[in-house]
C-alpha positions as CSV (number, residue, x, y, z in Angstrom):
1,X,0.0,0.0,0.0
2,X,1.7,3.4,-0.8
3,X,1.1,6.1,1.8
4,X,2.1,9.5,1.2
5,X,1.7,13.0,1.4
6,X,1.0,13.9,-2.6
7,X,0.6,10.6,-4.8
8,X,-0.5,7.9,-3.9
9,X,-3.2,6.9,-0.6
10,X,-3.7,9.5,2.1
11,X,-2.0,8.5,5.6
12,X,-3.8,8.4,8.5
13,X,-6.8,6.9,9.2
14,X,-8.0,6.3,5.3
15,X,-4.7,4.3,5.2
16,X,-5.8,2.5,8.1
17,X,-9.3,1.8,7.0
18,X,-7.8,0.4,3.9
19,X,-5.1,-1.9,5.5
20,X,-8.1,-3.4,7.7
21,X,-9.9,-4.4,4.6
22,X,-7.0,-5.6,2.9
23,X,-6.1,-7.8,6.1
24,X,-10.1,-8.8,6.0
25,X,-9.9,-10.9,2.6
26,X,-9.2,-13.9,2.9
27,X,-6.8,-14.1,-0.4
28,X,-4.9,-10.8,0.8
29,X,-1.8,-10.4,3.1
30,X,-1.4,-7.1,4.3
31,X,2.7,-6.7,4.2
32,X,3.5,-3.5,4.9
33,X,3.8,0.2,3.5
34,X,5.7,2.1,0.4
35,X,6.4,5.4,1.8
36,X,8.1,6.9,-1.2
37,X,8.2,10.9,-1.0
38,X,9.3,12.4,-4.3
39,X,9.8,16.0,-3.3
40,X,12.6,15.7,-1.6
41,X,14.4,13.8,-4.6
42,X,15.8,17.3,-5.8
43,X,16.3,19.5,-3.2
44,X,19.6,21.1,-4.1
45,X,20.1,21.8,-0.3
46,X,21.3,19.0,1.8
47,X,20.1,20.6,5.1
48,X,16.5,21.0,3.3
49,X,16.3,17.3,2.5
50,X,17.3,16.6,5.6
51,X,14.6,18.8,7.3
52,X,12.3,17.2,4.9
53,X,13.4,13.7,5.3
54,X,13.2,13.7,9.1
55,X,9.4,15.1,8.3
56,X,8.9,11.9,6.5
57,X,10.6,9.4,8.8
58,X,8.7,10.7,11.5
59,X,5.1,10.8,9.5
60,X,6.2,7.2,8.0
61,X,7.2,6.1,11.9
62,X,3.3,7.0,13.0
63,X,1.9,5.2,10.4
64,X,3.8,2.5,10.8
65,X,2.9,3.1,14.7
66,X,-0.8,3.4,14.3
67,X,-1.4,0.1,12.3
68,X,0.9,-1.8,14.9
69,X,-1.4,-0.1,17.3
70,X,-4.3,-1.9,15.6
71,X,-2.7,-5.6,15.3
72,X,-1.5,-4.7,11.4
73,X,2.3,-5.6,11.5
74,X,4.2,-3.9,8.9
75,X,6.7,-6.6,7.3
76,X,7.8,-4.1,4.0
77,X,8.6,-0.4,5.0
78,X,9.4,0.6,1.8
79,X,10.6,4.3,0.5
80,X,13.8,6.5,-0.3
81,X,15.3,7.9,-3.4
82,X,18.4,8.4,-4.9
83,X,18.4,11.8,-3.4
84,X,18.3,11.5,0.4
85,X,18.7,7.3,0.4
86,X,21.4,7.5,2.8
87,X,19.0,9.8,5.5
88,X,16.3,7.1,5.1
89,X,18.4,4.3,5.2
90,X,20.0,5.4,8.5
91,X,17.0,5.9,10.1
92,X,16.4,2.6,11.3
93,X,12.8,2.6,9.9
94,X,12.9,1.4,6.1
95,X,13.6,-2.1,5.6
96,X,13.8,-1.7,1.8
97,X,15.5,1.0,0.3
98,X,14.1,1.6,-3.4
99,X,17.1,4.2,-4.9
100,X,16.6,3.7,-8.6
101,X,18.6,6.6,-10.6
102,X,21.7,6.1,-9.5
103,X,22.6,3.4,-11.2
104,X,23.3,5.9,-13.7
105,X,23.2,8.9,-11.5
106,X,21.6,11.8,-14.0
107,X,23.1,15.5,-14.1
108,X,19.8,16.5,-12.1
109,X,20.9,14.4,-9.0
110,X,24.6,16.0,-9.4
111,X,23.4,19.7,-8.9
112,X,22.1,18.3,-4.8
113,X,24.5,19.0,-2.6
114,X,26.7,17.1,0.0
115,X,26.6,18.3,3.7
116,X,30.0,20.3,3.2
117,X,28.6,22.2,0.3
118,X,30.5,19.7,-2.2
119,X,28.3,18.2,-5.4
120,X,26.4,15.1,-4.1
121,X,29.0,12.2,-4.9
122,X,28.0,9.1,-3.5
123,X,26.9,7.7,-7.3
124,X,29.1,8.2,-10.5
125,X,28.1,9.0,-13.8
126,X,27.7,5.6,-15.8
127,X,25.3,6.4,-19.0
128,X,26.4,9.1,-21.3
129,X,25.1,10.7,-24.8
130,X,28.3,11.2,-27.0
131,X,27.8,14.3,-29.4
132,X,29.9,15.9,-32.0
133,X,30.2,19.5,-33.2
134,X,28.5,20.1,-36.1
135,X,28.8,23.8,-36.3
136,X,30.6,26.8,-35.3
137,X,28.4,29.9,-37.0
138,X,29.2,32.5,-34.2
139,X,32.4,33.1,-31.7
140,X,31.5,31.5,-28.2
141,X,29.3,28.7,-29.0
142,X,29.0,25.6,-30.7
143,X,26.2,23.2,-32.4
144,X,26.3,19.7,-31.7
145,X,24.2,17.0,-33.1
146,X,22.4,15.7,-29.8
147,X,19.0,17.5,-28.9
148,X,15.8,17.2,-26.8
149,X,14.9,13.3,-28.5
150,X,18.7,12.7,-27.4
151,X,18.5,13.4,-23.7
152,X,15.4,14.3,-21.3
153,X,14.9,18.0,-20.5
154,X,12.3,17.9,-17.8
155,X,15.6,18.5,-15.0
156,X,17.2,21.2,-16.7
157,X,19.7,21.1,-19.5
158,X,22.2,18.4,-19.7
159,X,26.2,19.2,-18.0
160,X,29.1,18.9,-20.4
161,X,30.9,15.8,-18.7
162,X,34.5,17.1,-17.5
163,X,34.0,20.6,-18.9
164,X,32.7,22.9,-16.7
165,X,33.7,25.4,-18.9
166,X,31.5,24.3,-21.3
167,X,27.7,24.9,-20.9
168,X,24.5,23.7,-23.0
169,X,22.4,26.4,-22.9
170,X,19.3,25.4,-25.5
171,X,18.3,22.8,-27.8
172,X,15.5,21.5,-30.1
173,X,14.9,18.1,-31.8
174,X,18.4,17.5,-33.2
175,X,20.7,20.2,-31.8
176,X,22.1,21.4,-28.9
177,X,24.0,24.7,-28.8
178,X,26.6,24.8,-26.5
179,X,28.1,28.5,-24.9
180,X,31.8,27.7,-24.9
181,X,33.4,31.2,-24.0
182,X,37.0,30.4,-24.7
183,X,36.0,29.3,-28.4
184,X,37.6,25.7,-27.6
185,X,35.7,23.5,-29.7
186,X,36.4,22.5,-32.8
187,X,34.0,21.1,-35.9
188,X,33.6,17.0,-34.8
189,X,35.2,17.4,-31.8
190,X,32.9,15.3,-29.3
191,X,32.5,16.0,-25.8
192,X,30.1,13.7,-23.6
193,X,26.8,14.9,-22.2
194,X,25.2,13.9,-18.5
């Protein structure tokens, strides 16, 4: 049963209503709770997804509380994120951790930062779109041949992988134009997108 704040089935006592008629039928187990909260996924602040994340243990803790309260045992406390998986997963509540990004660990995920202030680091890049310069019409920037049906926009423009000199800065369909200030790339050169 997934109980959460914005998707999925309201917490509470709807949750609990539920998890008594699931428990009623006689082909039905109830196991447990997915307590997934995407907000926090992209908080660039570490201290806000911790705020946030201890919000969530402690609403996921009394739900957890209130069924035990009623004789439901909750086997599966699922949740997390790549974002804050390590705040969940030391919080003694979760016993399955569902991180699914990281395995490839997107540029979104690399602009969240670590306590000290450093990028978020505890995933690597591992799944890149290689692109070549295909044009150099104007001083400072640069066309490559990898667009929006290359890479997904919906967390910001793509980073320039080892080049933080280099930024993408629009796209369409088949293009990207990249802002390169010290005029460094060269037609086919190929630099590796995140």
């Amino acid at each position: 049963m997934l109980v959460s704040s914005g998707v999925g089935f309201p917490r509470g006592d709807p949750a609990l209503r539920l998890a008594r008629e699931i428990a009623a039928l006689p082909h039905l187990r109830f196991a447990g709770i997915q307590a997934y909260h995407r907000s926090d996924q992209h908080d660039r602040s570490h201290a806000k997804r911790r705020a946030t994340i201890d919000g969530v243990v402690a609403e996921t803790r009394a739900m957890v509380n209130l069924l035990s309260d009623h004789g439901l045992d909750c086997d599966v406390v699922g949740g997390a994120g790549t974002g804050p998986f390590e705040m969940e997963g030391t919080s003694g509540l979760y016993t399955e951790i569902q991180p699914g990004s990281y395995i490839f660990m997107d540029a979104d995920y690399g602009r969240n930062r670590a306590e000290d202030g450093t990028p978020f680091g505890a995933f690597r890049n591992s799944l890149f779109v290689l692109a070549t310069i295909m044009s150099k019409t104007q001083p400072g920037q640069a066309v490559s041949d990898a667009g929006h049906k290359s890479y997904a926009l919906d967390s910001g423009m793509p980073i320039i992988r080892g080049r933080p000199d280099l930024e993408m800065v629009s796209c369409s369909d088949e293009h990207g134009v990249i802002r390169d200030p010290g005029d460094t790339l060269l037609l086919e050169d190929r630099v590796w997108l995140i």
